[in-house]
Every structure is written in C-alpha cells, then in structure tokens.
C-alpha positions as CSV (number, residue, x, y, z in Angstrom):
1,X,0.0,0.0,0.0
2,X,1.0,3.3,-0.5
3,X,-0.4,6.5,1.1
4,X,-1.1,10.0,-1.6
5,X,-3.6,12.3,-1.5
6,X,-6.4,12.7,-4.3
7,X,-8.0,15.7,-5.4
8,X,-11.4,15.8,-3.3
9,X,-13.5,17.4,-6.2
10,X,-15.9,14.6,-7.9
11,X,-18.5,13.6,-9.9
12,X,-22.2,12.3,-8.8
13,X,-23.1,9.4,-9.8
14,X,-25.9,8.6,-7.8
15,X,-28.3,10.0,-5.6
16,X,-31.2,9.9,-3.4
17,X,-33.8,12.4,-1.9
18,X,-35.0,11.7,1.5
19,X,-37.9,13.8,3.7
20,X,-37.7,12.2,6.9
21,X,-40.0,13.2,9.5
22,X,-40.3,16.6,7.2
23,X,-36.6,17.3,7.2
24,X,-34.9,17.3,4.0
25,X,-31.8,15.4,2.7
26,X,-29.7,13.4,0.3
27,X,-27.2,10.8,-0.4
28,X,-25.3,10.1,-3.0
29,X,-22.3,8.2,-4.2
30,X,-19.6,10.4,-5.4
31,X,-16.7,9.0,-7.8
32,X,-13.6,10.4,-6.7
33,X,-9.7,10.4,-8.6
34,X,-8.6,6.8,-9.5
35,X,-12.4,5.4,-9.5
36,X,-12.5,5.9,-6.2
37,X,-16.3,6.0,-5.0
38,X,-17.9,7.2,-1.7
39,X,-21.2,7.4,-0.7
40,X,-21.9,10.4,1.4
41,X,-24.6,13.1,1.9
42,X,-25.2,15.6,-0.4
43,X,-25.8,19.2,0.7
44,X,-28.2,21.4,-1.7
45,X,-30.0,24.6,-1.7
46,X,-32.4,23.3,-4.1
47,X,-32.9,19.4,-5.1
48,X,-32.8,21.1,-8.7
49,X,-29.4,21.1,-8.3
50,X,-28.6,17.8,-8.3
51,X,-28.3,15.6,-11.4
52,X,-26.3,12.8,-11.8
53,X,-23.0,14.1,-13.5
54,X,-22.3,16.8,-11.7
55,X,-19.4,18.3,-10.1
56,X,-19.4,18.0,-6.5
57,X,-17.0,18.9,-3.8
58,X,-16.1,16.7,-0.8
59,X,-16.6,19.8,2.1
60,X,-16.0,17.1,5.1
61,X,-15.1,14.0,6.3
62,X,-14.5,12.1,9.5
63,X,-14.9,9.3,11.9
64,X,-18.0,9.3,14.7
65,X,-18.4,6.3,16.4
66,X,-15.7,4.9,14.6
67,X,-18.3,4.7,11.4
68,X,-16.4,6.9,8.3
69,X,-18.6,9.9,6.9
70,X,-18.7,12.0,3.9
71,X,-20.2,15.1,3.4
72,X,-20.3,16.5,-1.0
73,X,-22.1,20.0,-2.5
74,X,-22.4,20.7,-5.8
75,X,-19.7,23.2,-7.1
C-alpha cells in the first residue's frame, strides 16, 4: 500500500432524496480520482441542483463512532 492524496473534487453518480420526519436530505455516491467511490450526503440549496454528473466537492469528512462519513455539495 501506499499513502497520496487525491484531489477531493468529484463527480455524482448517484443520488437519493429523502424527507424524513419533514426534514430534507440526500445521499449520494460520489466518484472520486482513481475510481475511487464514496457514498456520502449531499448538501443542496435546491434538489434542482442535483443531477447525476455533476461536479461535487467533498466539504467534510471524519470518523464518529468509529463509522467513516462524507459530506459532497455541488460546485
């Protein structure tokens, strides 16, 4: 293995609108440098926004109870 870093701009390939107990959100999965591919949630001002194919930009990332997450917006 070897350890670089990867530009954290992407595409979207995927994605899904949810209103759960009448709060909006989405997920999506997000193809990143090298075919990498996340799935993450997708932050939008308007679902309009979103189409698969866009350019999307990872804006954060972590661990919380050790489970990974990603956070994308459309550029």
């Amino acid at each position: 293995m070897e350890w670089f870093d990867i530009n954290n701009n992407g595409r979207l390939i995927e994605f899904s609108a949810s209103y759960i107990v009448g709060e909006r959100s989405a997920f999506g999965v997000v193809e990143l440098d090298y075919n990498i591919r996340l799935i993450g949630k997708i932050s939008y001002d308007d679902i309009k926004q979103l189409k698969i194919g866009i350019h999307v930009r990872m804006i954060r990332c972590g661990i919380n109870d050790n489970e990974p997450y990603y956070e994308f917006q459309p550029i």
